[in-house]
C-alpha positions as CSV (number, residue, x, y, z in Angstrom):
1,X,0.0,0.0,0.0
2,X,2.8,2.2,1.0
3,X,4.7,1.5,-2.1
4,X,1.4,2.4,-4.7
5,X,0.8,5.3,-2.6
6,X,4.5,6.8,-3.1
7,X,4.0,5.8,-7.2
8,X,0.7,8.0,-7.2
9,X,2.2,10.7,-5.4
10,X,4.8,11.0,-7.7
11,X,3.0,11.2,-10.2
12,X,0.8,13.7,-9.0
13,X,3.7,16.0,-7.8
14,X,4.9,16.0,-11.7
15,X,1.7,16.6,-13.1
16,X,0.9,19.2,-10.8
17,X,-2.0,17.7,-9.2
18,X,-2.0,18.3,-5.6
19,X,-5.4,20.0,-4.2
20,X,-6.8,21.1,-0.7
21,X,-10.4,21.2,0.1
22,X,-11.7,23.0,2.7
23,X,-14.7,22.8,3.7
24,X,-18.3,20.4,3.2
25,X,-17.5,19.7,-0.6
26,X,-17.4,15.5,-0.7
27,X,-17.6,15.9,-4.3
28,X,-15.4,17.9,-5.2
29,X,-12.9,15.7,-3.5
30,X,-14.6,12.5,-5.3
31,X,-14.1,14.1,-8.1
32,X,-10.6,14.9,-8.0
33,X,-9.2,12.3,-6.9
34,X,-10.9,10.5,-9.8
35,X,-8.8,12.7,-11.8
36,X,-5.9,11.4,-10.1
37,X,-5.4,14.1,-7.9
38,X,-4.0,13.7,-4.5
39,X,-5.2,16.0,-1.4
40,X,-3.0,17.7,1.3
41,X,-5.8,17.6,4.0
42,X,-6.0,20.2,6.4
43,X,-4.6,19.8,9.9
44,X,-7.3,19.1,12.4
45,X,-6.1,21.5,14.8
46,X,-5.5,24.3,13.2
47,X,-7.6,27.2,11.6
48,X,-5.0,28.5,9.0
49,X,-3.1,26.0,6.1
50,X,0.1,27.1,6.5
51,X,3.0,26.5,4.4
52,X,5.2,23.5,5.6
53,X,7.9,23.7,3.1
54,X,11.4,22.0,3.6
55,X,13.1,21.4,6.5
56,X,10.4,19.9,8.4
57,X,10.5,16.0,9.3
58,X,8.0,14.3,7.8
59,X,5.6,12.4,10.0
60,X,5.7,9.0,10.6
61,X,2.5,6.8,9.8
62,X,1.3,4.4,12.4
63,X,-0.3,2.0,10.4
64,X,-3.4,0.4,12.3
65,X,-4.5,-2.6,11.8
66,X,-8.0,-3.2,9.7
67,X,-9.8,-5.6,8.0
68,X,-8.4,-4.4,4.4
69,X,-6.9,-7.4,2.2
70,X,-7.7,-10.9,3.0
71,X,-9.2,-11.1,6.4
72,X,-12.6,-12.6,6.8
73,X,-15.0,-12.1,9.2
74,X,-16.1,-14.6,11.3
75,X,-19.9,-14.6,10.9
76,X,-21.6,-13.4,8.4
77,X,-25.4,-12.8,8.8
78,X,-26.8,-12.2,5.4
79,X,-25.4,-12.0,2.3
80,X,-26.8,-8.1,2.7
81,X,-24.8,-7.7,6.0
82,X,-21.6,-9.3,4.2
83,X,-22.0,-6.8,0.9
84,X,-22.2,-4.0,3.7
85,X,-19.3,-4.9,5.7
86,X,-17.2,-5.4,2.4
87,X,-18.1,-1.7,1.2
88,X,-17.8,-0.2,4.8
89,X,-14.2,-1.8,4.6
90,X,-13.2,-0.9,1.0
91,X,-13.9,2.5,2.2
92,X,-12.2,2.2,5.1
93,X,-8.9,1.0,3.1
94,X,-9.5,3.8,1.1
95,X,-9.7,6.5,3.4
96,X,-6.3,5.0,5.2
97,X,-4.9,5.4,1.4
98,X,-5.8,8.8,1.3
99,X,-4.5,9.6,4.8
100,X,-1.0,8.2,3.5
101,X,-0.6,10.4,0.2
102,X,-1.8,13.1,2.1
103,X,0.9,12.7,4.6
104,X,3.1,12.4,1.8
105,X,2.0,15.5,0.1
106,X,2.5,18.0,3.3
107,X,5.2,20.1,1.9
108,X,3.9,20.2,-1.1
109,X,2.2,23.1,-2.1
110,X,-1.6,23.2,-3.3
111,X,-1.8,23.4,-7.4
112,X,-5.5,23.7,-6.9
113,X,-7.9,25.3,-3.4
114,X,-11.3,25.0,-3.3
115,X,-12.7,26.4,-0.1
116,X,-15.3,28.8,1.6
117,X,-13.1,31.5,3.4
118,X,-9.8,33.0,1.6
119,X,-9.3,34.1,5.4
120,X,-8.0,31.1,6.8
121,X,-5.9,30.7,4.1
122,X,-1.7,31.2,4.8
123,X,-1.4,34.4,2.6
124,X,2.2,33.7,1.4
125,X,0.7,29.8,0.7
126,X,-2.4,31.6,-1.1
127,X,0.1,33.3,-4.0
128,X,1.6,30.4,-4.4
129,X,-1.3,28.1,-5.3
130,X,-2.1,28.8,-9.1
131,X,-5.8,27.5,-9.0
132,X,-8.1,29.2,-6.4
133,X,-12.0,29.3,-6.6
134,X,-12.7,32.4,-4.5
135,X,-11.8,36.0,-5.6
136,X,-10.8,38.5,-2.8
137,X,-12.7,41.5,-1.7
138,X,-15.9,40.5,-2.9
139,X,-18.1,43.2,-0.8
140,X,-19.1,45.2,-4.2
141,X,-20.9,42.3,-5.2
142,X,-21.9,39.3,-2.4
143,X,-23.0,41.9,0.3
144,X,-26.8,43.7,0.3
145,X,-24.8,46.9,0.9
146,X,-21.7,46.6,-1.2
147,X,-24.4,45.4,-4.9
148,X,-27.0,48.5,-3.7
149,X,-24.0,50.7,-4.0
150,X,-22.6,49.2,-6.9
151,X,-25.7,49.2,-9.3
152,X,-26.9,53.1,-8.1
153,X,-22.9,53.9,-9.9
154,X,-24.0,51.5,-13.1
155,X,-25.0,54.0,-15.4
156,X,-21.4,55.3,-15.0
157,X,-20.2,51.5,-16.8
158,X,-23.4,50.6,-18.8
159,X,-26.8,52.9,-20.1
160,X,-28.8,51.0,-18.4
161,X,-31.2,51.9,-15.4
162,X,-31.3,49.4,-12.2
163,X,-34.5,50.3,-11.6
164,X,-35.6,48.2,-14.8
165,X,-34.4,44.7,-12.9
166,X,-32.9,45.4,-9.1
167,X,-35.9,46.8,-6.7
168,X,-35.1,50.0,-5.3
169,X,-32.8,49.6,-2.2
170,X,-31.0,52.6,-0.3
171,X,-28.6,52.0,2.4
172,X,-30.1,53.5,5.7
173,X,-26.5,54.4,7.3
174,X,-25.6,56.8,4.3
175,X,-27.9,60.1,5.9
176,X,-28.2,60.9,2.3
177,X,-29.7,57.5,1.0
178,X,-31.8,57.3,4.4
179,X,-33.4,60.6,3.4
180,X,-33.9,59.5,-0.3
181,X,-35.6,56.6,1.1
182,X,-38.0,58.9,3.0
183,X,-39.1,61.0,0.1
184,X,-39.3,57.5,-2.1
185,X,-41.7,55.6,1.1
186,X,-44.1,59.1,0.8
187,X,-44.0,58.8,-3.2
188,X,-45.2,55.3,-3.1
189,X,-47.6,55.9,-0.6
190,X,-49.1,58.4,-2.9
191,X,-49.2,56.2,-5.7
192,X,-50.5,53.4,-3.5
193,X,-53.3,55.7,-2.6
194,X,-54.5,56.3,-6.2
195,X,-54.5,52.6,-7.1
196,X,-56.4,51.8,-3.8
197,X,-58.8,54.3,-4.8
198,X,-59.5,52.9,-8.1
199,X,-60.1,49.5,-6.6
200,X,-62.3,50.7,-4.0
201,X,-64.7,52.6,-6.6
202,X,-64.3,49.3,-8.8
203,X,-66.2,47.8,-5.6
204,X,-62.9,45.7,-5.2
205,X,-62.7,44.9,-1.2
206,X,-58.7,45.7,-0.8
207,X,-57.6,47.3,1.8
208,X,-61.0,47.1,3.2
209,X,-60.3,44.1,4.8
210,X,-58.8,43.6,8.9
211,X,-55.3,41.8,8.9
212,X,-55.9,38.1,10.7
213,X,-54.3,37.0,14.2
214,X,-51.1,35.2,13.5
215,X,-48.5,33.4,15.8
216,X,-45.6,35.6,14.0
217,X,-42.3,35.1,14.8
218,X,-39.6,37.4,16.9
219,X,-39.0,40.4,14.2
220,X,-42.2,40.0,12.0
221,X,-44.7,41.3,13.7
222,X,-45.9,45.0,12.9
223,X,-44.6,47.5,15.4
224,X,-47.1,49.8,17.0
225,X,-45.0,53.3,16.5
226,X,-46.9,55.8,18.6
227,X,-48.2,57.8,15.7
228,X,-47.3,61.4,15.9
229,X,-50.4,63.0,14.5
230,X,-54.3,61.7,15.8
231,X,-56.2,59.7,13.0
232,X,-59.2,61.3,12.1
233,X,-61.0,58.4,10.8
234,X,-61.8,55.4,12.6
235,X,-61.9,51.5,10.9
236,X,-64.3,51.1,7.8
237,X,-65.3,54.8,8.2
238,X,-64.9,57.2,5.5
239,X,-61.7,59.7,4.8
240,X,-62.2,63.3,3.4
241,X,-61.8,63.7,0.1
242,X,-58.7,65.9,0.8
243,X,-56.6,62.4,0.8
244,X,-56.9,61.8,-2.7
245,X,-57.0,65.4,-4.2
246,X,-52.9,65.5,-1.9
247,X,-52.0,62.7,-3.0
248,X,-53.0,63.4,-6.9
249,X,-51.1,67.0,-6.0
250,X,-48.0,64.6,-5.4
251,X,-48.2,62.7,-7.9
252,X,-48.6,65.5,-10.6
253,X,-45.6,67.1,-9.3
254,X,-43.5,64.0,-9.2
255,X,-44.4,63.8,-12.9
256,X,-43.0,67.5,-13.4
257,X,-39.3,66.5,-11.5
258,X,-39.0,63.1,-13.8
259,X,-39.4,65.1,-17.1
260,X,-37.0,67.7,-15.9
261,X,-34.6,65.3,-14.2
262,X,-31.3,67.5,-15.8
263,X,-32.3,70.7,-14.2
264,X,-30.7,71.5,-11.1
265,X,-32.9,72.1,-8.2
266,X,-31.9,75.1,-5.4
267,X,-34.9,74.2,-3.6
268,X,-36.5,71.6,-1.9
269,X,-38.2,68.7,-3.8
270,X,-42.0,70.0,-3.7
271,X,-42.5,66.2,-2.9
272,X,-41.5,66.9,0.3
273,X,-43.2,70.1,1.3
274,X,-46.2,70.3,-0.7
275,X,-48.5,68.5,2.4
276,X,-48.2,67.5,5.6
277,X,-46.7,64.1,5.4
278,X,-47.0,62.8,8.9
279,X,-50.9,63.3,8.7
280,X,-50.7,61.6,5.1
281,X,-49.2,59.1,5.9
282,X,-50.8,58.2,8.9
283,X,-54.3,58.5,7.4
284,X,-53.0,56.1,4.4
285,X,-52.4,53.6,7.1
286,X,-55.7,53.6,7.7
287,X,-56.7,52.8,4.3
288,X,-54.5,50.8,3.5
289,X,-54.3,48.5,6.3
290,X,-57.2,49.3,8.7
291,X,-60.1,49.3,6.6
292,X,-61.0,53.2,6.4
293,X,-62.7,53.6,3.1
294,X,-62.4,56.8,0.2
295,X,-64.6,59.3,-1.1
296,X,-63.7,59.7,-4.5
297,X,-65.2,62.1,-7.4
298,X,-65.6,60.7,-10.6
299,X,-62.8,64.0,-12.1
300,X,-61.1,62.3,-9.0
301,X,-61.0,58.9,-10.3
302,X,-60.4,59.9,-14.1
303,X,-57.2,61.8,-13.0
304,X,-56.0,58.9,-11.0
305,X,-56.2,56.6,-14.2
306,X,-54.5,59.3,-16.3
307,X,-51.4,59.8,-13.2
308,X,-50.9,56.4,-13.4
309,X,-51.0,55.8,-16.8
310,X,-48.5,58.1,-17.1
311,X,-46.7,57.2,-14.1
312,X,-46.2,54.0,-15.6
313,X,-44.1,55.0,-18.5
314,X,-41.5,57.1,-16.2
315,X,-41.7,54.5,-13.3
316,X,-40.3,51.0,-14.0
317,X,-41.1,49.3,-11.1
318,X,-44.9,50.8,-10.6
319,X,-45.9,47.4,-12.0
320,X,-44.6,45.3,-8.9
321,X,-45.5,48.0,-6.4
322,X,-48.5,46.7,-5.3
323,X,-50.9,49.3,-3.2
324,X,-49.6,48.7,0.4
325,X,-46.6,50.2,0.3
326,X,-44.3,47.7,2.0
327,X,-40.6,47.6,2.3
328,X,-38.3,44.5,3.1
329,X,-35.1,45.4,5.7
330,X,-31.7,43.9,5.3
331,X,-28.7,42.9,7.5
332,X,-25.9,44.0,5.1
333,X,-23.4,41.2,5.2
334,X,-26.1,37.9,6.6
335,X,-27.4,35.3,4.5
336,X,-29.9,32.8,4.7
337,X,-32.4,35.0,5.9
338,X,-31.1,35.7,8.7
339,X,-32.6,39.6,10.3
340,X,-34.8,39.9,7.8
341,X,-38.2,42.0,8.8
342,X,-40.5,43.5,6.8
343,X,-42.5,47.0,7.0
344,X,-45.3,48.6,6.3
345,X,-44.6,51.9,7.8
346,X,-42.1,54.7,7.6
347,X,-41.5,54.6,11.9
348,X,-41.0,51.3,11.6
349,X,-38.0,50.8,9.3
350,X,-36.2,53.9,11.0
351,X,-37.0,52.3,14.2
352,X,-35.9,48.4,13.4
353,X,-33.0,50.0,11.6
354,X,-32.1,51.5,14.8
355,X,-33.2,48.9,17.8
356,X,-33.6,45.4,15.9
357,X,-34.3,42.2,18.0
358,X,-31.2,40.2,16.8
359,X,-27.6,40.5,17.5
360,X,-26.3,44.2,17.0
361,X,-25.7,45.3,13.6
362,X,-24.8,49.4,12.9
363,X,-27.1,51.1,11.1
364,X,-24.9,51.8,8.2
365,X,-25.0,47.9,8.1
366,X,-28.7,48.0,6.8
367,X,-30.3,48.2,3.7
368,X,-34.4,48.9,2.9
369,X,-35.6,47.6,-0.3
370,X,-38.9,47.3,-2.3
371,X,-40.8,45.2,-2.0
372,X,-42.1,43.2,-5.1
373,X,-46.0,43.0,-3.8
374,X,-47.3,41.5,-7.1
375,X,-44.4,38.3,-7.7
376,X,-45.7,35.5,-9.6
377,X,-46.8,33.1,-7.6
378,X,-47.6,29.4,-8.2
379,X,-50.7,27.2,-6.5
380,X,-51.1,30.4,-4.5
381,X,-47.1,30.2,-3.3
382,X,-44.3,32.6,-3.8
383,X,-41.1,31.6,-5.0
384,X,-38.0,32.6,-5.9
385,X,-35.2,31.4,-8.4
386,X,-31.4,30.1,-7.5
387,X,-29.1,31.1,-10.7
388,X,-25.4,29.9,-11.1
389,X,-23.1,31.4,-12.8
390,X,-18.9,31.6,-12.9
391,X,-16.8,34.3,-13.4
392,X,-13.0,32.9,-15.2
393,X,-11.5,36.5,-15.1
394,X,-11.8,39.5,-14.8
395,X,-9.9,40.9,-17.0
396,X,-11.3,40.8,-19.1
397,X,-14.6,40.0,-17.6
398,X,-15.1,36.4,-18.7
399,X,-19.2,35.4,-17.6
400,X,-20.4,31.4,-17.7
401,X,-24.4,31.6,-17.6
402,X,-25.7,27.6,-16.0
403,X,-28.5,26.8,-17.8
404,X,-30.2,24.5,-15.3
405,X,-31.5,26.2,-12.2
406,X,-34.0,25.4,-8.9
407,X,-37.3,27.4,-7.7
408,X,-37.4,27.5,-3.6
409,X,-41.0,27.8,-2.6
410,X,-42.4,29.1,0.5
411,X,-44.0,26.8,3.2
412,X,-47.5,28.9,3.4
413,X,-49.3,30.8,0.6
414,X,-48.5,34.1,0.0
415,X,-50.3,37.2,1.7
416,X,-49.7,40.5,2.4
417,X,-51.6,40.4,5.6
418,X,-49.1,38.3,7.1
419,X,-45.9,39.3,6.8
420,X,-44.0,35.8,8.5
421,X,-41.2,34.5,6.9
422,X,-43.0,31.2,5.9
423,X,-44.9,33.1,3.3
424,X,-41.9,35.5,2.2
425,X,-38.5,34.3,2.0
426,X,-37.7,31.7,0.2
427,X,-34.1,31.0,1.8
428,X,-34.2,26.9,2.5
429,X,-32.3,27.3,5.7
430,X,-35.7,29.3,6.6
431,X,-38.2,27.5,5.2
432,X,-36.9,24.1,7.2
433,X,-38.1,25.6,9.8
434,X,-41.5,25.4,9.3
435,X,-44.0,22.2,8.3
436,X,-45.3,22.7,4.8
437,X,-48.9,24.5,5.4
438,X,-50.3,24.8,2.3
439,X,-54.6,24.2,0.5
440,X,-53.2,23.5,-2.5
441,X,-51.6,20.2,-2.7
442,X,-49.8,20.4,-6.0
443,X,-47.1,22.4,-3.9
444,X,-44.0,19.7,-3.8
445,X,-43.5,18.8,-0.7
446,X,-39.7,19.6,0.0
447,X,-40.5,22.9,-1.9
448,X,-38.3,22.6,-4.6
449,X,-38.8,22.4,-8.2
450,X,-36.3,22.0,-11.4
451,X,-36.2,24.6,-14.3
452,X,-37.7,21.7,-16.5
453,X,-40.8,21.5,-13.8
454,X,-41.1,25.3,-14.0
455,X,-41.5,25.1,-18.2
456,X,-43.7,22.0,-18.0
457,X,-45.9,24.4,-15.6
458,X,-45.4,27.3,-17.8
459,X,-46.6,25.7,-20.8
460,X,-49.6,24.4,-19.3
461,X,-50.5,27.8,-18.7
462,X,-49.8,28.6,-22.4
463,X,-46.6,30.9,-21.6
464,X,-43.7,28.3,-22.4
465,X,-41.5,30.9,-24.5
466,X,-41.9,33.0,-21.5
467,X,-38.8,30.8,-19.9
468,X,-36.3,32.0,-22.5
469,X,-37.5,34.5,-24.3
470,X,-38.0,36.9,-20.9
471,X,-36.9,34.9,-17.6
472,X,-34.1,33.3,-18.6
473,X,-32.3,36.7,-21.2
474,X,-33.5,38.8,-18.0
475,X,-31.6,37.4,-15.4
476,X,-28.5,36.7,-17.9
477,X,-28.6,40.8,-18.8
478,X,-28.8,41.4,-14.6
479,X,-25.8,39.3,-13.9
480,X,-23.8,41.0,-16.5
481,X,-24.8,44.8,-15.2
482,X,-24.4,43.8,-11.8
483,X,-20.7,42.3,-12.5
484,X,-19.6,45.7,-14.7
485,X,-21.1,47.9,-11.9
486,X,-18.6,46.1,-9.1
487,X,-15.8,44.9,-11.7
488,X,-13.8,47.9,-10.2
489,X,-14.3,47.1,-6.7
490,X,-13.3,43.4,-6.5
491,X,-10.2,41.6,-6.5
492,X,-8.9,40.0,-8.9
493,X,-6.3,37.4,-9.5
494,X,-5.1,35.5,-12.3
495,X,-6.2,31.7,-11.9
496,X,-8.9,32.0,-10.1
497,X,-12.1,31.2,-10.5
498,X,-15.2,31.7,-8.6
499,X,-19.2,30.0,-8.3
500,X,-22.1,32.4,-7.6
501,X,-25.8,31.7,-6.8
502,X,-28.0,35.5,-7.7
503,X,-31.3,35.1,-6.6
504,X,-34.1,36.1,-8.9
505,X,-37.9,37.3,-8.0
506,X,-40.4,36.7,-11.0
507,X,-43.0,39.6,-11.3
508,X,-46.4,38.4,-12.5
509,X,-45.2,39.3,-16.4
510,X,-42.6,37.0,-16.0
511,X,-39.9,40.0,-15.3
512,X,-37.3,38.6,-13.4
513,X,-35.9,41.1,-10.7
514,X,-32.1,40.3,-9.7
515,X,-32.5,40.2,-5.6
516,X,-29.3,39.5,-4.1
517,X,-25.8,37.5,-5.6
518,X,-24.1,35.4,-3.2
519,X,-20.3,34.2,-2.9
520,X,-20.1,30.4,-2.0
521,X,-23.6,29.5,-2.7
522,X,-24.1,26.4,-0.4
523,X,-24.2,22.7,-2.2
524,X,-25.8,21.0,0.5
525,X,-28.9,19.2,-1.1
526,X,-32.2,20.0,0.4
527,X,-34.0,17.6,-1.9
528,X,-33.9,15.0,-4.7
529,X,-33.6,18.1,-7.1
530,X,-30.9,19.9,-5.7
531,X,-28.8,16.8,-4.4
532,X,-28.6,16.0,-8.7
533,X,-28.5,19.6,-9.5
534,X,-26.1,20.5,-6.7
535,X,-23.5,17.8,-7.9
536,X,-23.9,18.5,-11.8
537,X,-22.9,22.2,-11.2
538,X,-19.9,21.0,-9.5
539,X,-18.7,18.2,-12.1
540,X,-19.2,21.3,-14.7
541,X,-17.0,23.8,-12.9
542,X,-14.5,21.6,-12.6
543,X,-14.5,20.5,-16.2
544,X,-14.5,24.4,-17.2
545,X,-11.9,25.5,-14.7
546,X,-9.5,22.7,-15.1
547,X,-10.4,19.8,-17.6
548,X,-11.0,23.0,-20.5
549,X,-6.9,23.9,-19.8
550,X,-5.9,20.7,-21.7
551,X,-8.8,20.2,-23.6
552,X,-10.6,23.3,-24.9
553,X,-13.4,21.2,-26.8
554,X,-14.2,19.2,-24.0
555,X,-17.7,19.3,-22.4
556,X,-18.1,21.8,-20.0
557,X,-21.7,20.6,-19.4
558,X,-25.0,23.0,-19.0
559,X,-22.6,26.1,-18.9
560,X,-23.2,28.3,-21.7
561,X,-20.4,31.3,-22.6
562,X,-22.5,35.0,-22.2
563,X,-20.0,37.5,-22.1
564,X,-16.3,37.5,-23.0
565,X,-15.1,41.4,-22.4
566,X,-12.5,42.1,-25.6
567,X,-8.9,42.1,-24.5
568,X,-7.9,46.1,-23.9
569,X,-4.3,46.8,-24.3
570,X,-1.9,47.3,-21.7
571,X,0.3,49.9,-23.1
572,X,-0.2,52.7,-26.2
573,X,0.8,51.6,-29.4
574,X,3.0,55.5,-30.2
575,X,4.4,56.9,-26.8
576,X,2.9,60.4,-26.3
577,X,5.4,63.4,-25.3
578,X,4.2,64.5,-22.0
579,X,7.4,67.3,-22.1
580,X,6.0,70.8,-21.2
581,X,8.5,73.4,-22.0
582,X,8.6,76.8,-21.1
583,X,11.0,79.9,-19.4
584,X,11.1,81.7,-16.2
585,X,9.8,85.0,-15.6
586,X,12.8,87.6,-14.2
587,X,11.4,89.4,-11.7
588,X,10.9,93.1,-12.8
């Protein structure tokens, strides 16, 4: 055993195969060492790989006795026990194979890393190794705070507006952004009013109705803000008509900034200061969410269909709005789900922003972003979409688009009168948290479906060249404007390589809306689906990362080349003169 470890290990060491894993990626290492790649494992009892280069004894192996080669047990049970026993040992012998080379390989160091964290990584090892799949300094793009800040500076890179696929987010610890997102909550409010307005007089019961009791969890439940100015309408009485003559005063004037958008303003927004917003708002509460109803005109009505009409045409994301006016709130740098609360009310989001339930986060930590109130939903069920894609290079930016993706669906129907994580975020590690409640029983049970499920379920419905023609070139052209907006902000390094997993909202006309991108998307199967899709994605990054090198025809699976940035030249072609020539001045 000894001596066909040393032959492999040689052989490895000369064809440069020698990889660390760190972290819970079994197949990666399966297939690897398939490859005929040998691991250096990392030590036990230590946090960092460090470099153990020369000079160092190598350690001796204690060889412990097993029941590899020859040896027969004793009794055997069942031929079932006996084929169980034999694989349990073959792995055992197996694992005590790997545990030799990888003794063997210690001062070698790593042609190829795959792991989660570049942090507990030697840094003078890290140079070294010539294959990593993690970037550095991926903030701009992985974090809620750092892709919000990216995308507002993409019309610098691209002309292209966020606002067509990436809900409006501001980050609340930029005073600036905090006060944009005040003006934008009273806007939307506005808007919200007109369109509950229309749908009252259309003898449509929304807002009419009283949210139901629910056992909501820590952080969900709706915060009652003291409200600084006394309601003057009680439940399922009527409001003024003064309510919808502001908010079409609003509106109108928010039409006059948008067409004048390149004139410079010395004065306040008239947004701001045209009405009393505290009142406003607090009297669209009532609307909106306590039942108070609307006296509307019929000039009143036909203005509000011609404002948002016209609205619609300057306002991208009026569409997926909805009329209640609520807001999602984000712990910059958490994922899985993890401190998310959503809002229906401007105290509230200052206030959680400022004195949240969970562990201590700054303010500047926190982002506030649209909600999409009108998603496509399916069997009564939202959803949302997990996307792969790799990144090759940078520079130039080198994009590979996986064409075989997974819908996450929430454990209770969707509602906006209960505003529990069950019904709104998708995130698995949530969602296990909670037993599958649903009336419709066509929802799968581990809440998962394929991309092929989703098309079979489109067609049905008659919209099966929605998939490509709108879903699927959507989230591709979100990607790619999301990666050009950060390009300048992340690391890069020749030789690496790196997964992502963007997370995609569907509106009801089959927009997708780009919601977050994460670094080291997790590969733990949750389901039949994902356990196959999980370990295809990783076969195919390892075929395009390292198999392509020798073989640029080989099959790099579902992974489809989208963007390939032309090479730019490193220096000019005819050396400018850069002299400046000139006398001095005598003094007089």
């Amino acid at each position: 055993q000894l001596r066909k470890a040393k032959r492999q290990v040689e052989k490895a060491i000369k064809e440069k195969k020698i990889f660390t894993v760190q972290g819970p990626y079994p197949i990666i290492r399966r297939l690897l060492r398939a490859r005929g790649w040998v691991e250096r494992k990392l030590p036990h009892n230590g946090r960092q790989l460090k470099q153990q280069l020369g000079g160092q004894k190598k350690q001796q192996l204690e060889k412990k006795p097993s029941n590899c080669g020859d040896e027969r047990r004793e009794a055997v049970l069942n031929p079932r026990e006996e084929h169980e026993d034999k694989k349990e040992n073959k792995e055992q012998c197996n694992d005590d194979m790997h545990d030799l080379m990888s003794n063997l390989v210690q001062d070698q160091v790593p042609n190829f890393l795959w792991t989660m964290r570049l942090d507990i990584i030697d840094q003078e090892l890290l140079q070294r190794i010539e294959v990593v799949n993690r970037y550095p300094r991926m903030h701009a793009l992985s974090t809620k705070e750092g892709l919000c800040q990216s995308l507002q500076n993409l019309s610098w890179f691209e002309q292209v507006d966020p606002n067509t696929f990436f809900p409006r987010c501001y980050r609340l610890g930029i005073m600036e952004e905090q006060e944009a997102f005040i003006e934008d909550f009273r806007l939307t409010a506005a808007r919200s009013l007109l369109k509950l307005a229309l749908e009252k007089t259309a003898g449509r019961p929304v807002g009419t109705e009283k949210p139901p009791k629910s056992n909501k969890k820590p952080g969900w439940h709706r915060r009652r803000v003291p409200h600084p100015m006394p309601s003057t309408a009680g439940p399922g009485s009527s409001l003024y008509p003064q309510l919808v003559e502001e908010a079409l005063e609003v509106c109108e004037q928010h039409l006059g900034i948008l067409a004048h958008q390149d004139i410079d303003r010395k004065t306040p927004s008239p947004c701001r200061t045209c009405i009393d917003w505290d009142r406003f708002l607090q009297e669209f509460y009532r609307v909106a969410h306590e039942g108070a109803g609307l006296a509307l005109s019929r000039e009143q009505q036909e203005r509000c269909q011609d404002l948002l009409q016209r609205l619609g045409k300057q306002l991208p994301q009026l569409g997926i709005e909805g009329n209640l006016n609520v807001w999602i709130l984000k712990p910059s740098a958490k994922s899985r789900g993890r401190g998310i609360v959503c809002a229906t009310r401007l105290e509230e989001v200052l206030e959680l922003a400022r004195s949240c339930t969970f562990p201590p986060v700054r303010v500047c930590e926190w982002v506030v972003q649209k909600y999409v109130e009108r998603p496509l939903i399916i069997f009564g069920t939202k959803f949302d979409i997990r996307q792969w894609f790799v990144v090759t290079d940078w520079k130039p930016l080198t994009v590979w688009f996986y064409q075989d993706c997974y819908l996450r669906f929430c454990s209770r129907p969707f509602s906006l009168r209960l505003l529990e994580p069950a019904r709104h975020l998708c995130n698995v590690s949530v969602q296990q948290r909670y037993k599958t409640s649903q009336t419709d029983p066509r929802v799968p049970p581990d809440k998962i479906w394929s991309s092929r499920q989703f098309q079979t379920y489109l067609a049905r419905l008659g919209r099966a060249d929605a998939w490509h023609r709108v879903m699927v070139s959507g989230m591709k052209a979100a990607i790619l404007n999301a990666l050009r907006s950060a390009r300048d902000r992340v690391g890069s390094r020749k030789g690496s390589f790196e997964l992502y997993g963007a997370d995609f909202l569907i509106g009801e006309d089959c927009q997708p809306w780009l919601l977050e991108i994460n670094s080291c998307p997790t590969m733990s199967p949750s389901a039949a689906v994902t356990r196959q899709l999980c370990a295809n994605v990783q076969r195919d990054t390892l075929r395009l990362v390292l198999d392509r090198k020798d073989n640029p025809t080989c099959s790099i699976g579902a992974f489809e080349l989208i963007y390939k940035e032309a090479a730019v030249p490193t220096c000019l072609n005819v050396a400018p003169n850069l002299m400046v020539t000139g006398c001095s001045l005598k003094k007089p």
